[in-house]
N, C-alpha and C positions, 0 to 999 in steps of 0.2 A: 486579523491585525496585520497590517503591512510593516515587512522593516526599513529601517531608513539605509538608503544609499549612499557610501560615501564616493568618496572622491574613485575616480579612475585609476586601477591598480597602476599604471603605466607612472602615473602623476605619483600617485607613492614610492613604488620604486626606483623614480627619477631621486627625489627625497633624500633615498637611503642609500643610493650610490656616490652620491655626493658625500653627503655625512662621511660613507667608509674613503671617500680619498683624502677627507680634509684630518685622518686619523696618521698619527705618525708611527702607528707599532699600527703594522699588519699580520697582526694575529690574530686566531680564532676569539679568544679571552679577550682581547680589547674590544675586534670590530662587534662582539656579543652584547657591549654595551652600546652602544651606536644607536640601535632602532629605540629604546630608551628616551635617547635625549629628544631624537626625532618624532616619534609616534605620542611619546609621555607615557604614564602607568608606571609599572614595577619590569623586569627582566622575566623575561618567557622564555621555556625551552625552545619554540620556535626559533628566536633570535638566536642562540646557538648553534642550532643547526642552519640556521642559514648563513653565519659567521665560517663555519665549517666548510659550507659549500661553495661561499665565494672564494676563501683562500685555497680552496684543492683547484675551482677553476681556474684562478688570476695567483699564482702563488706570488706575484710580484702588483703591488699597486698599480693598474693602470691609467696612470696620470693624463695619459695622450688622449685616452678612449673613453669617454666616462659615459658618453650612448651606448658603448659594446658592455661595459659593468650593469648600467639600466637594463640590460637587455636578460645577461645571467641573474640580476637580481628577481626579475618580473617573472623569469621562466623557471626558478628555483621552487620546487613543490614545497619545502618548508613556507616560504612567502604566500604561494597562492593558495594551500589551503587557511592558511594564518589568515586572509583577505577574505576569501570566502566564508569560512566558521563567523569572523566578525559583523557581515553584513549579514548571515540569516540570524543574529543573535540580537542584531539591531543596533550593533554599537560599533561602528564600519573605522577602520582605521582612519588616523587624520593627521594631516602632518602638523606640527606644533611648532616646530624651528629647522629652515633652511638653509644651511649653511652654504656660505657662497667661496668655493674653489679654484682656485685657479689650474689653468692647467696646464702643463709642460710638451715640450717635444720630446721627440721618443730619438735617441742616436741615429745619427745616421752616418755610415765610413765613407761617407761622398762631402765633399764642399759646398755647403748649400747656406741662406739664410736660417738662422737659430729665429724659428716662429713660436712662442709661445702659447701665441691665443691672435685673435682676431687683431686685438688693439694691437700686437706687435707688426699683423701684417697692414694694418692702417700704414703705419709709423711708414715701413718699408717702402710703400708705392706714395706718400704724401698724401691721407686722403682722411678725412675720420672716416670713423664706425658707418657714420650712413649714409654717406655717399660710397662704401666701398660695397655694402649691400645692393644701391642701387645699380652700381657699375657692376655686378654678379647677376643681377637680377635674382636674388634666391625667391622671391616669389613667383616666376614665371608666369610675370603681368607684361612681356613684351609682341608675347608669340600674336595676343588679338589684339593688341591695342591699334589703333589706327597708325598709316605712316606719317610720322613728322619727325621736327626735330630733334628728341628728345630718343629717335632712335639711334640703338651702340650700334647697326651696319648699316649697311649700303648693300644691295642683291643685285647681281648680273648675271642671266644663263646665258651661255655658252652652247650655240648650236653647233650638233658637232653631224653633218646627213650619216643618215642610217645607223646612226650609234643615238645611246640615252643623254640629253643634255647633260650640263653641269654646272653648277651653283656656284659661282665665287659669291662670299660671303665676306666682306672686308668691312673690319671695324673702324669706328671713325677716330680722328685722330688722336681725339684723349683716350678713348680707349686702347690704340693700338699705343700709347706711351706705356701705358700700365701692364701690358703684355710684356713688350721688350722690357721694362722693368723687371717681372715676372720670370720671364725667359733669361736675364742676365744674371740676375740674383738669386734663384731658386732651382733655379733648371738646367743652366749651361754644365754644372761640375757632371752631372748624372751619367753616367757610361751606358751609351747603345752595346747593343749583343754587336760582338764582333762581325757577324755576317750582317748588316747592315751596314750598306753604303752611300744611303743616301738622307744629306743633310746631317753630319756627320762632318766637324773639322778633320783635318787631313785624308779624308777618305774621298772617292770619287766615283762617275762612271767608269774610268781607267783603272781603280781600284777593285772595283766590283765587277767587271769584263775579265781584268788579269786571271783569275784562280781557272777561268776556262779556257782558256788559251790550248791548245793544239786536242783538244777533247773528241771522242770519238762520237760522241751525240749529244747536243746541246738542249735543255727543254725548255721553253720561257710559259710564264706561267701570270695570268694578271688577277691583283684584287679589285671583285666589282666594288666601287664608290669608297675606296678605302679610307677616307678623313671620316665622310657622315658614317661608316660603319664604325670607330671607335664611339663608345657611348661614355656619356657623362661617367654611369656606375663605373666601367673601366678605369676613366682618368683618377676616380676618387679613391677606387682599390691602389691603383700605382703610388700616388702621394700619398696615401695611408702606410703604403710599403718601406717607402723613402725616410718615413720617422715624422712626417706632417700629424700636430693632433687632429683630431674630428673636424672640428669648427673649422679648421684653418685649412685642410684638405678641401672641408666645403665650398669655403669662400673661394678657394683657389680654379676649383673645378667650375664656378658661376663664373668667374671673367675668363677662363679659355674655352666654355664650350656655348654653345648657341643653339637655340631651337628655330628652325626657319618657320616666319609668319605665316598665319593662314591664307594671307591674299600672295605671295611670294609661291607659296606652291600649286596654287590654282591655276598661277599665270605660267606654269612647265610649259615650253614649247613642244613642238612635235619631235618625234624621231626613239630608237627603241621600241623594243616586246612593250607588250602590257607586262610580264608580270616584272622586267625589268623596273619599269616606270613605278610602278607598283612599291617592288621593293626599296626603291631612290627615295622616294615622296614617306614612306613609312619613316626611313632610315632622318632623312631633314626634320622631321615633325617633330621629333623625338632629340634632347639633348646631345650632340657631338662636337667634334672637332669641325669650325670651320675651314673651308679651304681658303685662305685668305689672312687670318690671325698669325704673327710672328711665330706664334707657340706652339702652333698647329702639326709644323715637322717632329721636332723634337720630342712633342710629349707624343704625337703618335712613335714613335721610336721605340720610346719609355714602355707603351701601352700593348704594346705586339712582343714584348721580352720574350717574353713566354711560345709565341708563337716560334718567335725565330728557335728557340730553345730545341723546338718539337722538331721544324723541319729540317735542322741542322741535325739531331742525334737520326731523325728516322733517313737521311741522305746518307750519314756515314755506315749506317747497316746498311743500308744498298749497296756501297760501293760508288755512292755520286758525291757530288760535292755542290753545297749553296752557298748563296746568295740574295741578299736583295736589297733594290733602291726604291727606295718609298712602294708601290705598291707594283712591283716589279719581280716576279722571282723566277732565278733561273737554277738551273739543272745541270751536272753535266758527269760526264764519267766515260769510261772505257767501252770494250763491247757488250760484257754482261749488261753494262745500265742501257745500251741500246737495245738489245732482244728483249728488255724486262721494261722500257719504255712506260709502255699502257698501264701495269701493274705499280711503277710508281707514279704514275697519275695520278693514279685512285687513292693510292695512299694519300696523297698530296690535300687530295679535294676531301678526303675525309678529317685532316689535321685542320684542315682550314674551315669546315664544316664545325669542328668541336668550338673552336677560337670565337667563332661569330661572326663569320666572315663568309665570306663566297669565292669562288672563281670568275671570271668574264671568262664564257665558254671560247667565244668567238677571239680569242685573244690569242689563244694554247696554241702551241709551234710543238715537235719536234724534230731538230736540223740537224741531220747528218752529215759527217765531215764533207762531202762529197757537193753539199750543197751551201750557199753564204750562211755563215753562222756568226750573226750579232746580236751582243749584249747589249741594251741599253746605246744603241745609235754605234757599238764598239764594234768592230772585224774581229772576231776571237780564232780564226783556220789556225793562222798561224803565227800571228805578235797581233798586240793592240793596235788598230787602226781604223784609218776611215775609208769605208768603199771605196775604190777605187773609179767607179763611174761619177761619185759625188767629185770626187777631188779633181776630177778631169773637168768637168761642165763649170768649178768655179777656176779653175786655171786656165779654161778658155773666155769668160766672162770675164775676169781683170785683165786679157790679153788684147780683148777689143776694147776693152775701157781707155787701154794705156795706146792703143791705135785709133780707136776712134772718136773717144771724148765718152766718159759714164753717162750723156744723156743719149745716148744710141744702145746705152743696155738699160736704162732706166724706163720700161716701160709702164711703169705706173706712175712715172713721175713725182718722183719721192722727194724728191731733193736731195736736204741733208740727211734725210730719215737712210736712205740710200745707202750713204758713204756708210752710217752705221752699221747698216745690213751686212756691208761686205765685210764691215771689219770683224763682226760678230762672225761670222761663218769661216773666215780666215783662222779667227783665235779658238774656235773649237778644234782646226785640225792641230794647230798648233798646240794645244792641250793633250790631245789621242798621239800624235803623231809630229815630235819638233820639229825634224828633219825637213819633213815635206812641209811642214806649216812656215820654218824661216825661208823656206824661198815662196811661198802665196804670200808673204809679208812685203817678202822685198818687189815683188809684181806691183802687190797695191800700192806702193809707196810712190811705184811711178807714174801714178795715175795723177794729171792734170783735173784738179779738182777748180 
């Protein structure tokens, strides 16, 4: 005689987690009646000891989290031999009344939008329920679809010779409104780890160069593909962290991360190892941070907390001190951190190895005083500054400008695109260096445009 199967312990458990939040005394004694109303029949020991065992795991109703409650419900041995005993006896548990919950945000001591549930984050970006789904893509129906319209990017690799291309990933224009929405209302309060300096209000490359300044050995150190290495699960742990509930973590994590399409990664141009290219094309396939999305810095930031957490505490037992801009990390210390060099390498690549992350072998420096030592485009010897061969070559470029007319240094024939260039490389020294950058200002100024 075969017994009848009921419903999927997971579908039941989903059931009786709900029921327990929509309970306003979480206590053993109360939430004992719960499976009751839910399942029907009379009160079973079982249901007390699984009352018992959700309040010792959750002593606090978790309102935010009610997939994380399903999860201690389903894997609570009171429940699953309860499920099991019932299906070999033929009479399988079955849920009788669903109660429907709402669910709250969990505190957060940062300034952020108050998201209750989905419908709140509708509200926020202007959008209902299903088209915020579909701008999320939570079913990840974009990666094969064909290319049209109705794609949220636009792909462009970046041939870079001898190094592994790179993917700008740029969302179309509704979609990036709903980012910076996202980004302004959700994510701008949130505080980067102090050792990050890039993308980052009031922080800079001058910020992030400063702490090395007159350093007896400087180390720079690169992350491979660092956007496509933070992964969707990453972004959804951080906004889970920040007091986001589930759904609304979900929803959050569908419009900032993106899976590059399958015809998008076939078309990789050349350049890089195999097993670079290898790991690029894995890391795209798979839900991340594009490089191109407004939100893209910031929550990579948010998502490396922890990272910077590690190589900041393992740098100050060495004796170094860190750093880093977007995926940029530098080193730097006295003489013991120059003899012991190589050994915090290793440590380096082993922190970064835990994270999820890689090193770019071919990136790693260590510069001794003796030799030019820049941060992030910065001169750290001895003050923040710009090389001195750069600043020379554009001080003789506006000196023929202003003698011989900018189309006798315009040899690409730029036009106006031109006058931008120079003005843009003027205003970087003047950023690193004022002194020297108000007088390249007052050069270009006399440039007969």
């Amino acid at each position: 005689m075969s017994t009848r199967r009921g419903p999927d312990a997971e579908v039941v458990a989903r059931a009786l987690a709900g029921a327990f939040l929509a309970e306003d005394d979480w206590t053993p004694s109360a939430l004992a009646d719960v499976p009751v109303r839910v399942l029907g029949g009379r009160r079973r020991r079982w249901h007390e000891q699984l009352a018992e065992q959700v309040v010792a795991t959750c002593p606090r109703p978790p309102r935010d989290a009610p997939r994380y409650l399903t999860q201690v419900v389903h894997q609570a041995p009171p429940f699953d031999r309860a499920h099991r005993r019932a299906d070999r006896q033929g009479h399988p548990l079955r849920v009788r009344r669903r109660p429907v919950v709402p669910t709250r945000a969990g505190g957060s001591p940062w300034p952020t939008a108050p998201l209750d549930d989905v419908a709140d984050l509708a509200r926020l970006l202007d959008l209902d329920v299903a088209h915020l789904d579909w701008m999320a893509d939570v079913r990840h129906l974009q990666r094969r679809a064909r290319p049209g319209p109705l794609h949220l990017y636009r792909h462009r690799w970046l041939e870079r010779p001898g190094r592994t291309p790179r993917l700008l990933e740029v969302p179309t224009p509704r979609l990036r409104r709903v980012q910076r929405t996202v980004l302004d209302a959700v994510l701008a309060g949130l505080p980067a780890h102090p050792a990050a300096h890039g993308f980052v209000p009031g922080r800079s490359v001058v910020t992030g160069a400063r702490p090395h300044v007159g350093a007896d050995v400087v180390l720079r150190a690169d992350l491979a593909a660092f956007f496509a290495s933070v992964t969707a699960g990453r972004v959804h742990r951080t906004l889970r962290f920040l007091g986001h509930p589930e759904a609304v973590a979900h929803a959050l994590t569908g419009l900032c991360t993106h899976e590059a399409p399958v015809g998008v990664l076939a078309a990789m141009p050349a350049g890089g190892t195999p097993g670079d290219r290898h790991a690029l094309r894995r890391a795209l396939a798979d839900p991340h941070l594009p490089q191109g999305a407004p939100t893209s810095p910031h929550l990579a930031n948010l998502a490396v907390h922890r990272l910077d957490l590690r190589l900041d505490a393992y740098a100050r037992e060495t004796g170094a001190v860190y750093t880093r801009y977007a995926d940029d990390l530098t080193f730097s210390g006295g003489p013991e951190v120059g003899r012991r060099a190589g050994a915090l390498l290793d440590g380096v690549r082993r922190v970064v190895r835990d994270e999820g992350h890689r090193l770019n072998e071919t990136k790693t420096r260590v510069l001794p005083r003796h030799r030019r030592q820049a941060v992030t485009g910065v001169v750290v010897n001895d003050a923040p500054g710009v090389g001195r061969r750069e600043v020379d070559a554009l001080r003789a470029e506006l000196h023929n400008c202003v003698v011989h007319g900018p189309a006798s240094q315009d040899r690409q024939e730029r036009g106006e695109a031109y006058r931008a260039h120079l003005g843009g490389r003027v205003s970087w020294v003047e950023h690193v260096s004022p002194a020297r950058g108000a007088r390249l200002r007052a050069e270009l100024e006399r440039i007969q445009w």
